[in-house]
C-alpha positions as CSV (number, residue, x, y, z in Angstrom):
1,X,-40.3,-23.1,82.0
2,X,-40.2,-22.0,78.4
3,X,-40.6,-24.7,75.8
4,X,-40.3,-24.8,71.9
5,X,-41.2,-27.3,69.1
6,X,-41.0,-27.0,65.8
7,X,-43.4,-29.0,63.5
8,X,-44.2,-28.8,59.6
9,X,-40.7,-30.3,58.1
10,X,-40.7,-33.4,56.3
11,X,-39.7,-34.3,52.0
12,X,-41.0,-31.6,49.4
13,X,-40.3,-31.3,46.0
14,X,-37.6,-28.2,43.9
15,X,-40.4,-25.6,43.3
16,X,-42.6,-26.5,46.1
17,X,-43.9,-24.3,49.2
18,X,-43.4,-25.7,53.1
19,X,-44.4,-23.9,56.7
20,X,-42.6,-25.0,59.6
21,X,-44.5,-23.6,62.9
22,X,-42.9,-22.7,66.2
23,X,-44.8,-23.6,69.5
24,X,-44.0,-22.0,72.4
25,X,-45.2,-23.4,75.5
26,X,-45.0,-21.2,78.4
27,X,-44.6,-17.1,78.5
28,X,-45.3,-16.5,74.9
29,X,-46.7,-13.0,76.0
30,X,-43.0,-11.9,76.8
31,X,-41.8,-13.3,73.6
32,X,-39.6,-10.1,72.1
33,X,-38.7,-11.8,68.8
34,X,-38.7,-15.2,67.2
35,X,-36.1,-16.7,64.3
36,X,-34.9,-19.1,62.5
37,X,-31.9,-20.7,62.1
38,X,-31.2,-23.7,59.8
39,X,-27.7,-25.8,59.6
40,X,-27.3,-27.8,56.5
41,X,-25.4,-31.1,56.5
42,X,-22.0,-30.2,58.1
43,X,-22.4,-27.1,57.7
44,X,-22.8,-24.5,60.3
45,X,-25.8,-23.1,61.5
46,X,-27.2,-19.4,60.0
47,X,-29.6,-17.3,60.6
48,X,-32.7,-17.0,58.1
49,X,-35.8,-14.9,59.0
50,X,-37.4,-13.3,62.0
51,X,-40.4,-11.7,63.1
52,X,-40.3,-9.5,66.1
53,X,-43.4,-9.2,68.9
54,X,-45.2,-6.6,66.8
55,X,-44.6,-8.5,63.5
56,X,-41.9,-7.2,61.8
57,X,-40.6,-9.5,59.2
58,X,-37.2,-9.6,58.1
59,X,-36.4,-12.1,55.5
60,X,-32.5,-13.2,54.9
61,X,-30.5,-12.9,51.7
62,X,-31.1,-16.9,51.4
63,X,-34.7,-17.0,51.5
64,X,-35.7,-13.1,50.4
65,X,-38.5,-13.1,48.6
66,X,-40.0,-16.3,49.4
67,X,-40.3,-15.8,52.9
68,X,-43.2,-15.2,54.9
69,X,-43.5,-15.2,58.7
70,X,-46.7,-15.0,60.7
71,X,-47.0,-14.6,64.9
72,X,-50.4,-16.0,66.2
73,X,-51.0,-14.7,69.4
74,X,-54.1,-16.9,70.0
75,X,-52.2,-20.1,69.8
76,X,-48.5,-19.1,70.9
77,X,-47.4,-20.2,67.2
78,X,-45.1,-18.2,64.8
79,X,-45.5,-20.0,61.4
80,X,-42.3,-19.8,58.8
81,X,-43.8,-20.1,55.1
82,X,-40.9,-20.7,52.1
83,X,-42.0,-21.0,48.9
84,X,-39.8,-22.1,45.8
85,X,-37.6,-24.2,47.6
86,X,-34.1,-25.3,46.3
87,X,-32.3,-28.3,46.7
88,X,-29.7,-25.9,48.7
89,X,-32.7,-24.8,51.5
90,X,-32.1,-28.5,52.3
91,X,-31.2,-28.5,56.0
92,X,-32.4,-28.5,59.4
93,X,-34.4,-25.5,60.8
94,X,-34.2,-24.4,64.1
95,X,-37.1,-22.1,66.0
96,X,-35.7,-19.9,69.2
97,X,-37.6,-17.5,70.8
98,X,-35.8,-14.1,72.7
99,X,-37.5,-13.6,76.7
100,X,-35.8,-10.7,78.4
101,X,-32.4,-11.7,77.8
102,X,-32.5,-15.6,77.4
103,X,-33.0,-17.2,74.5
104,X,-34.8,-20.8,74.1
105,X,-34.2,-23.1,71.1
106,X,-36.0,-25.7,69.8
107,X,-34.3,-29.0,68.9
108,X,-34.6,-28.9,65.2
109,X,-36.4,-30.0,62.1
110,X,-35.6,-31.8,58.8
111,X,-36.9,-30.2,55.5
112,X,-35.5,-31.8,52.5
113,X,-35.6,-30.6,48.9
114,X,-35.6,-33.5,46.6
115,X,-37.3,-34.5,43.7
């Protein structure tokens, strides 16, 4: 049974810097590749940055930049650091993790950008 949880959201100001982390309880060995997703208020949900088992980073369009992702193999964590955040990366972020060919989501985090 594979398990994620996303922690780190919460208020932060227009020009500040947040990291969300991505716990994944169970076979975080087999983990192929980890991203995020965020879905602004009724908006749909879209991909934003990823980091693959050997810790290659890709940032989106959205976020390039000021994106920097991080796979901690002693703790089974992939941490998501944004810096200069907008008003517009207002939304909340989803963490799902790729094992063989199922994929595992977290249920979601709020970061709001708000002075």
């Amino acid at each position: 049974q594979v398990q994620v949880m996303e922690s780190g959201g919460g208020l932060v100001q227009p020009g500040g810097s947040l990291t969300l982390s991505c716990v994944v309880a169970g076979d975080f060995f087999n983990v192929k590749r980890t991203d995020w997703y965020r879905q602004p208020p009724n908006k749909e949900r879209r991909w934003v940055a990823g980091i693959s088992s050997l810790g290659t980073m890709h940032c989106g369009d959205s976020v390039k930049g000021r994106c920097t992702l991080f796979r901690h193999n002693h703790n089974n964590t992939v941490t998501f650091q944004m810096g200069s955040l907008r008003p517009e990366d207002t939304a909340t972020y989803f963490c799902t993790v790729k094992i063989g060919s199922d994929d595992f989501w977290g249920q979601g985090i709020q970061v709001t950008v708000s002075s």
